[in-house]
py3Dmol code that shows the C-alpha trace and the ligand (Angstrom):
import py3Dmol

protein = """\
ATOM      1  CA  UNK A   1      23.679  -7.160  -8.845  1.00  0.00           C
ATOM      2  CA  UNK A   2      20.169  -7.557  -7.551  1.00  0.00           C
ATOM      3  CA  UNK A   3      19.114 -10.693  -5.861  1.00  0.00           C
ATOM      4  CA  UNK A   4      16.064 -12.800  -7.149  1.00  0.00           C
ATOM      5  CA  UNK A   5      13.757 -11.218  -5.060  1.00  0.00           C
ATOM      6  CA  UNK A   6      14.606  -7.941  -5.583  1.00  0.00           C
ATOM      7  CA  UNK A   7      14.694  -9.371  -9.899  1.00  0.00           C
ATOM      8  CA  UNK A   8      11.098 -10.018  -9.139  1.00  0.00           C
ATOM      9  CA  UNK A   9      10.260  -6.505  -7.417  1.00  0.00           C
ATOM     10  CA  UNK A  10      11.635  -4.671 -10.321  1.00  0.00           C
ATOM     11  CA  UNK A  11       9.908  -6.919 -12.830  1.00  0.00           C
ATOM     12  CA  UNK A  12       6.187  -6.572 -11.247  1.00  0.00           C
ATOM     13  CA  UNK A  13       7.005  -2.781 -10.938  1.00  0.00           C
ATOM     14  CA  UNK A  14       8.530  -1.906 -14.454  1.00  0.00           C
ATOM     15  CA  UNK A  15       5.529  -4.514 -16.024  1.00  0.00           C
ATOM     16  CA  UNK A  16       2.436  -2.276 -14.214  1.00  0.00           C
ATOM     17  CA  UNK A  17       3.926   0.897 -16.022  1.00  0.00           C
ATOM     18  CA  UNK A  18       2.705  -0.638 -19.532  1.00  0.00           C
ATOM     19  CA  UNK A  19      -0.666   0.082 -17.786  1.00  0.00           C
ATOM     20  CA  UNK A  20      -0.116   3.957 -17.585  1.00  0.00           C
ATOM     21  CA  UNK A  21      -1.341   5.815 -20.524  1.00  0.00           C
ATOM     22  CA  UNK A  22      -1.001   9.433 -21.531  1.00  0.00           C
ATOM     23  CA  UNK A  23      -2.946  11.936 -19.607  1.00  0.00           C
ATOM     24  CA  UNK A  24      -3.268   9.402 -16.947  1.00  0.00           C
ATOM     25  CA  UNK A  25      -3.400  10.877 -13.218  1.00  0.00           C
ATOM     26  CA  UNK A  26      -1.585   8.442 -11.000  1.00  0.00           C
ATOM     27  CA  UNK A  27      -1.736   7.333  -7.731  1.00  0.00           C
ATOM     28  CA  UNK A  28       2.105   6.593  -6.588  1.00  0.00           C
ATOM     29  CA  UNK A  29       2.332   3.905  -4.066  1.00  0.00           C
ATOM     30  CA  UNK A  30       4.959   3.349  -1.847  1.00  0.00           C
ATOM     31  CA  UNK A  31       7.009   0.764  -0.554  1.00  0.00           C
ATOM     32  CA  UNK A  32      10.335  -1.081  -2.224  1.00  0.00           C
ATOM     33  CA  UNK A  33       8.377  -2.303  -4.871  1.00  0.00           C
ATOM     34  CA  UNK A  34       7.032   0.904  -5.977  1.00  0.00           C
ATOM     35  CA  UNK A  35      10.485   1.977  -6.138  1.00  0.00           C
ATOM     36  CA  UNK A  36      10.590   0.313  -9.639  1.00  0.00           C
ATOM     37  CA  UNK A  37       7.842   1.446 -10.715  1.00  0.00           C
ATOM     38  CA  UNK A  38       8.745   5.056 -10.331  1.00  0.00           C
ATOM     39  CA  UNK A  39      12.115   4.592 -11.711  1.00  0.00           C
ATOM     40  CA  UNK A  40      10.397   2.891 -14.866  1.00  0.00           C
ATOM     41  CA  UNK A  41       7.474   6.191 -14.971  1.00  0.00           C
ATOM     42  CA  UNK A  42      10.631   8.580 -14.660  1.00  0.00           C
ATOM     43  CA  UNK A  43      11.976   6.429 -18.282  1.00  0.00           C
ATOM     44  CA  UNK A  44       9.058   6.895 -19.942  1.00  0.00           C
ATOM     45  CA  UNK A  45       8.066  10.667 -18.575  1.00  0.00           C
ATOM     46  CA  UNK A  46      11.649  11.439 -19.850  1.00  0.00           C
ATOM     47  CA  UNK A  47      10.933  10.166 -23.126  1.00  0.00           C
ATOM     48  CA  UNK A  48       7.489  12.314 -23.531  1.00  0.00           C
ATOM     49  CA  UNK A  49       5.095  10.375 -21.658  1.00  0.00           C
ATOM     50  CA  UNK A  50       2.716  13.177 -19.871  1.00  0.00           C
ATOM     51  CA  UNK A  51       1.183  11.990 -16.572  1.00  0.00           C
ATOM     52  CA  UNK A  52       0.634  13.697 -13.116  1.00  0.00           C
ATOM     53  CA  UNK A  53       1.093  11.661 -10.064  1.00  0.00           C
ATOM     54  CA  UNK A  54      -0.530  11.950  -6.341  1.00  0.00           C
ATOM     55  CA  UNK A  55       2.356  10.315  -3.946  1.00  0.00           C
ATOM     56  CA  UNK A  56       1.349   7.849  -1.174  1.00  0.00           C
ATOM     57  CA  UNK A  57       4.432   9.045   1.184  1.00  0.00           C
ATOM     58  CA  UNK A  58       6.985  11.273   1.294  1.00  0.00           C
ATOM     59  CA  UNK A  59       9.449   8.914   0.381  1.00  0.00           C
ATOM     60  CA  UNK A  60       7.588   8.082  -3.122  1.00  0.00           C
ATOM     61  CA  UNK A  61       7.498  12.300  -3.176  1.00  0.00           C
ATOM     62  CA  UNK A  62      11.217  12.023  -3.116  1.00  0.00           C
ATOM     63  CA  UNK A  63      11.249   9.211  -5.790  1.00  0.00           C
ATOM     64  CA  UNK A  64       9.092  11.431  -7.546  1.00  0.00           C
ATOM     65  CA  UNK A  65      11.011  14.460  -7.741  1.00  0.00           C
ATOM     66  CA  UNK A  66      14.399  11.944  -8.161  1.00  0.00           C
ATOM     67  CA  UNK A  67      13.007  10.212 -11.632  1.00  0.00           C
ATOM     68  CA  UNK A  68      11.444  13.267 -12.857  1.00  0.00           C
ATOM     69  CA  UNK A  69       7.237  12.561 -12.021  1.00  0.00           C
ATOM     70  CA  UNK A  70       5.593  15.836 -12.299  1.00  0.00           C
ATOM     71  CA  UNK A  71       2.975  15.498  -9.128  1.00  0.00           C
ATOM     72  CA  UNK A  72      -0.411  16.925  -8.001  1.00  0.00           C
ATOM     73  CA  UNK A  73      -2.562  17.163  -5.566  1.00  0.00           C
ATOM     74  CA  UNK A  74      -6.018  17.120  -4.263  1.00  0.00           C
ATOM     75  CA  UNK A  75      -6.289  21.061  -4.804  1.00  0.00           C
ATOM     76  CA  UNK A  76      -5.958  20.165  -8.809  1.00  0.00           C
ATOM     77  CA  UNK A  77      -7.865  16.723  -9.073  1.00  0.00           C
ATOM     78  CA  UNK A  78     -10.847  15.065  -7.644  1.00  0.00           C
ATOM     79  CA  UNK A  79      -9.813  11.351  -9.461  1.00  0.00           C
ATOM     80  CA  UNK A  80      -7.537   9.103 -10.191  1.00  0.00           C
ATOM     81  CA  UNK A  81      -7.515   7.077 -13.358  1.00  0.00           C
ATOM     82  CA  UNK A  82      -4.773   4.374 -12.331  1.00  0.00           C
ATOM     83  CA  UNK A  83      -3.162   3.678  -8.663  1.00  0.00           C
ATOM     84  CA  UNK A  84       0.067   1.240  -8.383  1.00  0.00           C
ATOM     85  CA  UNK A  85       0.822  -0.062  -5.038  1.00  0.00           C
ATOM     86  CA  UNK A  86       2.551  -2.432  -3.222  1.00  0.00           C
ATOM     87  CA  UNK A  87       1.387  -4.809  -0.410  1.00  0.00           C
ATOM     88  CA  UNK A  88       2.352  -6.851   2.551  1.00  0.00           C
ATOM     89  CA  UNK A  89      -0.241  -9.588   2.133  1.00  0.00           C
ATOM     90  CA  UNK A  90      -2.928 -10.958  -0.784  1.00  0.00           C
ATOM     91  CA  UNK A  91      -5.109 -13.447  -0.312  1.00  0.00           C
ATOM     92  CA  UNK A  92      -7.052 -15.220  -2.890  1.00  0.00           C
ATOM     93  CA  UNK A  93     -10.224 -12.470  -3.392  1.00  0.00           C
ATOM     94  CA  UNK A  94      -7.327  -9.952  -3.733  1.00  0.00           C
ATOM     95  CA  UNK A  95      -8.088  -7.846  -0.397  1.00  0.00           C
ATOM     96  CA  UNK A  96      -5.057  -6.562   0.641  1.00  0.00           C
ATOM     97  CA  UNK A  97      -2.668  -6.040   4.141  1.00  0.00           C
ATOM     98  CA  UNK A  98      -0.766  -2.985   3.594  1.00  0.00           C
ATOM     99  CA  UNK A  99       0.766  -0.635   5.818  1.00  0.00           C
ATOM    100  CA  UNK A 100       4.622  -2.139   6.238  1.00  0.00           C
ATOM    101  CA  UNK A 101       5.974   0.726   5.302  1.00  0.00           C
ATOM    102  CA  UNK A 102       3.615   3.042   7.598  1.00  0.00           C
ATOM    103  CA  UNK A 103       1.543   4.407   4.414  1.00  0.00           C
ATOM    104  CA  UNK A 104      -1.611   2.807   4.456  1.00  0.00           C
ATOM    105  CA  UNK A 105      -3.689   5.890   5.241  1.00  0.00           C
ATOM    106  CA  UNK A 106      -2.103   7.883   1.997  1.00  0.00           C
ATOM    107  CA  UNK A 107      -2.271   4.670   0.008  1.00  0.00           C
ATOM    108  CA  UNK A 108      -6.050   4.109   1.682  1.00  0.00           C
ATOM    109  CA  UNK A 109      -7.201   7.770   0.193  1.00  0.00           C
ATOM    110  CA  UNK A 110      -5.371   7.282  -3.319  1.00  0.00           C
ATOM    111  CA  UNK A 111      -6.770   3.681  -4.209  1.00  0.00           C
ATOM    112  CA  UNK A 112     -10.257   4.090  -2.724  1.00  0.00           C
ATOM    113  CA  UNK A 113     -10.571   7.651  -5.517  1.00  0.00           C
ATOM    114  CA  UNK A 114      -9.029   5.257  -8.415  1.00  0.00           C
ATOM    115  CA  UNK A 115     -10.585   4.038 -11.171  1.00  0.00           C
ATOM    116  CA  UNK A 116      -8.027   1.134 -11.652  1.00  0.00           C
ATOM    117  CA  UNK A 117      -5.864  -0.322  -9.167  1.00  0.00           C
ATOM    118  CA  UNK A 118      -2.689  -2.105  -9.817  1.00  0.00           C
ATOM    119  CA  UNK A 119      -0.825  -4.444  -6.881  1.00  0.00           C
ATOM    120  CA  UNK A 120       2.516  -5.148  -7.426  1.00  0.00           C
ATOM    121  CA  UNK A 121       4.086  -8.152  -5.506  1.00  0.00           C
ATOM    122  CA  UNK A 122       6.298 -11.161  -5.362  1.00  0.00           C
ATOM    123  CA  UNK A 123       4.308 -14.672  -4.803  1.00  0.00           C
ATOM    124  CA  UNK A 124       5.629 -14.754  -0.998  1.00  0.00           C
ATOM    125  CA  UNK A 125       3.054 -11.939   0.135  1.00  0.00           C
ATOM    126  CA  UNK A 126      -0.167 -14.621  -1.302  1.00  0.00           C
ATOM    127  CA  UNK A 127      -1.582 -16.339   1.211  1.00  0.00           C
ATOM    128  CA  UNK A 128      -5.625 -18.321   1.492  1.00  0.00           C
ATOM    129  CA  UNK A 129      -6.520 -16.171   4.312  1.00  0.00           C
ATOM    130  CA  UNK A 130      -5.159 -12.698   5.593  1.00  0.00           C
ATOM    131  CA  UNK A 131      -3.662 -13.011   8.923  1.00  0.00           C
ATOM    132  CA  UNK A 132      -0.017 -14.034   8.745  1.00  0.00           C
ATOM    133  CA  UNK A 133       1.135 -10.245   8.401  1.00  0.00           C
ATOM    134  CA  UNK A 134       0.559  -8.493  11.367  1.00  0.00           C
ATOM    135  CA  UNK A 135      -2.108  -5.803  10.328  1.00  0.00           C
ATOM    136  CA  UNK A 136      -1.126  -2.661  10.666  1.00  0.00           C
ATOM    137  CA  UNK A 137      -3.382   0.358  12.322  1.00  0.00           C
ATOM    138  CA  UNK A 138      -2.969   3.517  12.269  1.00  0.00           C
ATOM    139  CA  UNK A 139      -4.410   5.509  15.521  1.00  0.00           C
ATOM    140  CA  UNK A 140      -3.855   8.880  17.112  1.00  0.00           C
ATOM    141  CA  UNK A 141      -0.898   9.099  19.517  1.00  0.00           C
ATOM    142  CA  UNK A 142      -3.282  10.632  22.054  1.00  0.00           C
ATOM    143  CA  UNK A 143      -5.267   8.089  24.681  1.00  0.00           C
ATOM    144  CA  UNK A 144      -2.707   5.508  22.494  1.00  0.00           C
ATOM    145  CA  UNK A 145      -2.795   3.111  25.184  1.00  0.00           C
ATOM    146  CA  UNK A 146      -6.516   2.870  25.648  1.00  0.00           C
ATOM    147  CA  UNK A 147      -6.921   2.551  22.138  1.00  0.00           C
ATOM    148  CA  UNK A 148      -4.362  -0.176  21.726  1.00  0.00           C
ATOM    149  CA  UNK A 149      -6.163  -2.045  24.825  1.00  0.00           C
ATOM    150  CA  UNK A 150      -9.915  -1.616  23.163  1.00  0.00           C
ATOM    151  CA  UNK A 151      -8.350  -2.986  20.082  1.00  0.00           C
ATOM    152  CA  UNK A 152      -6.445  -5.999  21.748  1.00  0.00           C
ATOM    153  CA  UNK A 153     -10.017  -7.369  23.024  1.00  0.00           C
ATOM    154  CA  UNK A 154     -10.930  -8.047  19.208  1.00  0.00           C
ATOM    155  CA  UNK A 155      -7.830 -11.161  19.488  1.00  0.00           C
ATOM    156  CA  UNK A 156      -4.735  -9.877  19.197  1.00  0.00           C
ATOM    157  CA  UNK A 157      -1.381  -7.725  21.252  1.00  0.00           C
ATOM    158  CA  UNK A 158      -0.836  -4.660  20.022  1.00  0.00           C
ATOM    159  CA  UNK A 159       2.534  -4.009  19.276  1.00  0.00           C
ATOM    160  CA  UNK A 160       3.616   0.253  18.873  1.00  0.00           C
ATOM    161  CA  UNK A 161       6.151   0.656  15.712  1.00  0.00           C
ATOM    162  CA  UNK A 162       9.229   1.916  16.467  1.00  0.00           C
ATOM    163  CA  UNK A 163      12.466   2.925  14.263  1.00  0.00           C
ATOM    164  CA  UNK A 164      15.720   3.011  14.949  1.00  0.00           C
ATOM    165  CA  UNK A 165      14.203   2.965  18.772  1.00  0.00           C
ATOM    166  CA  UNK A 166      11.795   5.213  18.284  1.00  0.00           C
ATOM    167  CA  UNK A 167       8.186   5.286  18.108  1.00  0.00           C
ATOM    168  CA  UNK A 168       7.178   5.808  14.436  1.00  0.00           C
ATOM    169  CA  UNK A 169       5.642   9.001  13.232  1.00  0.00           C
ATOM    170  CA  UNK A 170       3.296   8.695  10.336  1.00  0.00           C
ATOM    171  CA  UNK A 171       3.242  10.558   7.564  1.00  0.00           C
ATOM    172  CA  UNK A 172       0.558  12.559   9.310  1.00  0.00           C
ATOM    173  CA  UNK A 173       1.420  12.983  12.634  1.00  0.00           C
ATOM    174  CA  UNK A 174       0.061   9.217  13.973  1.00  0.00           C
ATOM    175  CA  UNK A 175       1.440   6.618  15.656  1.00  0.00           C
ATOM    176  CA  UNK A 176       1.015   2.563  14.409  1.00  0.00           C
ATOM    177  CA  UNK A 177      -0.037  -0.264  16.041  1.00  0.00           C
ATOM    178  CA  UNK A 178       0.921  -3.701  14.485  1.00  0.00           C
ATOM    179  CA  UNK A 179      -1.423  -6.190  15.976  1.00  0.00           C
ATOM    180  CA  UNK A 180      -0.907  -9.798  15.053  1.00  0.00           C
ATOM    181  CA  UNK A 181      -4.745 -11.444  14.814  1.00  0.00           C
ATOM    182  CA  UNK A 182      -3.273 -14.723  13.266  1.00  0.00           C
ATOM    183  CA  UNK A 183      -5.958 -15.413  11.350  1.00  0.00           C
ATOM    184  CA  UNK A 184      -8.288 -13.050   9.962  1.00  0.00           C
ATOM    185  CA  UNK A 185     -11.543 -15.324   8.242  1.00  0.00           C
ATOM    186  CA  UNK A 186     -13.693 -12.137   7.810  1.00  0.00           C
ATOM    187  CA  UNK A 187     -11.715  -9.136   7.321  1.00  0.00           C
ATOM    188  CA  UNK A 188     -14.675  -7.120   6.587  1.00  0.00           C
ATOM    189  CA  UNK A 189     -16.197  -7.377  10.049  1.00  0.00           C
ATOM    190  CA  UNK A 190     -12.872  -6.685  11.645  1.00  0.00           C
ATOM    191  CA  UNK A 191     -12.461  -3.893   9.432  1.00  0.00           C
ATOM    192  CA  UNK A 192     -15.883  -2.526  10.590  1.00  0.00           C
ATOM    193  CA  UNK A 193     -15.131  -2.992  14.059  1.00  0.00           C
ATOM    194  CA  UNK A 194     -11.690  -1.108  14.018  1.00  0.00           C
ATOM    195  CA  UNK A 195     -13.209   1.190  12.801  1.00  0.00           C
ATOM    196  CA  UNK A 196     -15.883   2.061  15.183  1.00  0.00           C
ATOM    197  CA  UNK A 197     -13.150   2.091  18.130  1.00  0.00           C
ATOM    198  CA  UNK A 198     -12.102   6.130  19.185  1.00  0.00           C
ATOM    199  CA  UNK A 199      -8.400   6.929  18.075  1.00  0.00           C
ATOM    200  CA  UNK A 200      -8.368   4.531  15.099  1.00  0.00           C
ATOM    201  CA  UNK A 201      -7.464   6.252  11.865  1.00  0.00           C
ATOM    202  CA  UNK A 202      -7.513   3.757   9.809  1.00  0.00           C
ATOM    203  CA  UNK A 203      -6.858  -0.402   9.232  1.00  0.00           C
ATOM    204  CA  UNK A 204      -4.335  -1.934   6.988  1.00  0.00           C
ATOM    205  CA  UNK A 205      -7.335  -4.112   5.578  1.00  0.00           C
ATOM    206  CA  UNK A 206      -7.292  -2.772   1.682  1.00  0.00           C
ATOM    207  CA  UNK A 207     -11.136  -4.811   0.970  1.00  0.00           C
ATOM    208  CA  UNK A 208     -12.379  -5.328  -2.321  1.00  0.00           C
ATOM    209  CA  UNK A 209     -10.572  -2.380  -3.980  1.00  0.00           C
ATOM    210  CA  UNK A 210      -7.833  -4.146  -6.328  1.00  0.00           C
ATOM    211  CA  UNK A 211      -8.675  -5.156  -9.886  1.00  0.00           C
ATOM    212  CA  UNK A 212      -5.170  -6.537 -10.803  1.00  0.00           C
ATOM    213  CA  UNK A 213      -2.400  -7.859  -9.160  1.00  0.00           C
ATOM    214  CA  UNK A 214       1.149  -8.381 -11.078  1.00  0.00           C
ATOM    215  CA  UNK A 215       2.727 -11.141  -9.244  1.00  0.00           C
ATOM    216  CA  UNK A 216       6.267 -12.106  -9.586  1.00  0.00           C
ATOM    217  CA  UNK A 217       7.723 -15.772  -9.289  1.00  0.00           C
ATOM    218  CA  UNK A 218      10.855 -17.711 -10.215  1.00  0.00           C
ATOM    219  CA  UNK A 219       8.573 -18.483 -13.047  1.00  0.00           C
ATOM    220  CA  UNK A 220       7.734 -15.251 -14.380  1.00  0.00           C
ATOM    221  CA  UNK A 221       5.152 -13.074 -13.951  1.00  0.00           C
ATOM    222  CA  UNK A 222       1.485 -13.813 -13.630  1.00  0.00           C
ATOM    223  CA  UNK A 223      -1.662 -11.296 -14.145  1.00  0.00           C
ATOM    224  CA  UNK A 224      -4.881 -11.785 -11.816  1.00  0.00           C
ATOM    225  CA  UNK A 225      -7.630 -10.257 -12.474  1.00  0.00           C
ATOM    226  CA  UNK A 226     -10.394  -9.723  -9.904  1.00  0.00           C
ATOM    227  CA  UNK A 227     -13.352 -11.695 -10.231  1.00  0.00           C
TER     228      UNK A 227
END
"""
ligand_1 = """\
14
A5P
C 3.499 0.888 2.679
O 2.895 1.356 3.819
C 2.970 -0.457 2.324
O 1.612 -0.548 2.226
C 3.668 -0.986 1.092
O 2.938 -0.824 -0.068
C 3.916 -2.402 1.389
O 4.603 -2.421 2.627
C 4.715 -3.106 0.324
O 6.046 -2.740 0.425
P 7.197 -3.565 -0.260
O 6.988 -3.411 -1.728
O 8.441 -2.872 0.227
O 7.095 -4.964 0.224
"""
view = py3Dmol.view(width=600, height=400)
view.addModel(protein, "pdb")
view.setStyle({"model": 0}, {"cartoon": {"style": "trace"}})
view.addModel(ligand_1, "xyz")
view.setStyle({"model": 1}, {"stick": {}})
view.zoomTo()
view.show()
């Protein structure tokens, strides 16, 4: 039995698959969320529906593979009609924190190519300004520690990822910093400045890149639309 959270996961992921139409290539995102939405796209590719997806991690690769997904890659397409995705964070212009699951860089290539972008979350991840989630960055493990010190003078500690007491390995070799700004007024400028830093690979900041967001509450769901 799943508990009302995870309810609302698997409603906001099963819901964005009414977006996904045949021919469609896809942009798999990852996370727990995500989850439903591939088991939902493995229903419907079972029952004829003929789509190609690009995953965000090797985890949604395994999902992919599990529910029956046919995927692609980069060598094959050059565009992606529709992207689903989770996040960690929303705030009310529908910029995005991702990167809880250690993706973002995967996720940041897929949604940037898509024509249509789809965020699937439960009403705890809104919030008025970004900030509350500590914002993930990715950076190269080399020189780590002067890049996490050039980064903590922009406001924040640096904190390296570990699992299971280990320091976390991207999907592509990196290691993550999680770095706890509390407040983040103008993610833009942050953004730009990350960026500029040697040994950053990329932010967590997903800016002005979502059109719709399927959010899930104990009321049902709710469609937003960018402005
Ligand atoms: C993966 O790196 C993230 O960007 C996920 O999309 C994000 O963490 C959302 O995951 P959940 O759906 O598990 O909350």
């Amino acid at each position: 039995m799943l508990n009302e959270q995870e309810l609302m996961k698997k409603q906001v992921g099963e819901r964005a698959v009414d977006f996904v139409e045949d021919g469609m290539i896809l942009g798999l995102g990852s996370g727990s969320t995500a989850y439903w939405m591939m088991k939902k796209l493995g229903e419907r590719v079972t029952k004829g529906l003929s789509v190609m997806g690009i995953p965000t991690s090797t985890r949604t690769e395994g999902w992919a593979k599990e529910f029956g997904v046919p995927l692609t890659d980069f060598t094959q397409v050059d565009k992606i009609d529709l992207a689903i995705d989770g996040a960690n964070e929303i705030d009310e212009n529908l910029n995005l924190t991702k990167g809880g699951g250690g993706s973002l860089v995967r996720e940041k290539i897929v949604n940037s190519l898509a024509e249509k972008v789809i965020i699937i979350a439960d009403k705890s991840k809104m919030s008025t300004t970004l900030g509350h989630y500590p914002l993930p960055i990715e950076v190269v493990p080399f020189g780590m520690e002067i890049t996490a010190n050039t980064i903590a003078k922009l406001g924040c500690t640096p904190v390296l990822r570990k699992k299971n007491g280990e320091t976390y390995i991207s999907d592509n070799g990196n290691y993550i910093l999680d770095c706890h700004f509390k407040s983040i007024p103008n993610a833009q400028k942050l953004h730009e400045k990350l960026k500029l830093i040697v040994g950053v690979v990329e932010t967590g900041l997903f800016l002005n890149m979502t059109d719709v967001v399927i959010l899930g509450s104990d009321l049902g769901l709710e469609i937003i639309e960018a402005k």
